[in-house]
C-alpha angles and dihedrals in degrees: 000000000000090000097053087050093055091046093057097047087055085050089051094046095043083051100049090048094051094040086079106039117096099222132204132212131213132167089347091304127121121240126179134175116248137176117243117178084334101311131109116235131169102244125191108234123223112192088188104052132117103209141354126273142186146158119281085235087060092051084049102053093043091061097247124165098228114208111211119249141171102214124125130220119205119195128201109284095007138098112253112259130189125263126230100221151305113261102237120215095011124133124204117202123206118177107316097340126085118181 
């Protein structure tokens, strides 16, 4: 029963951060403006996503201090490759959530 709360608090939050986001829609695909360090980007929105992801030329433009890591991230239909690091202290806003 744990499990199944926890599932629907996941599905209420992932409601209330997408209720104030103006999305846009292309070639079937989701985008959304977010905040990132105090800048607007389009963002594509995976509903189904773990975690966040973005170039290392985005982080770089956007001014991030990058910490080193030696994780991977597989997507669906590709090899594993490694990842350059995870942005510390940093928060994203998307509509009326930031996180």
């Amino acid at each position: 029963m744990e499990a199944k709360v926890e599932s629907n608090v996941e599905d209420n939050n992932l409601g209330s951060i997408l209720e104030g986001v103006e999305d846009k829609m292309g070639h079937g695909l989701m985008f959304a403006d977010i905040i990132e360090v105090g800048k607007k980007l389009n963002a594509l929105v995976d509903t189904g996503a773990s975690d966040l992801f973005m170039s290392e030329g985005a982080a770089l433009k956007l001014g991030l201090n990058i910490e080193n890591e030696s994780s991977r991230i597989k997507t669906v239909n590709s090899e594993s490759v490694l990842i350059k690091g995870v942005p510390k202290g940093k928060n994203l806003q998307l509509g009326g959530w930031t996180g």
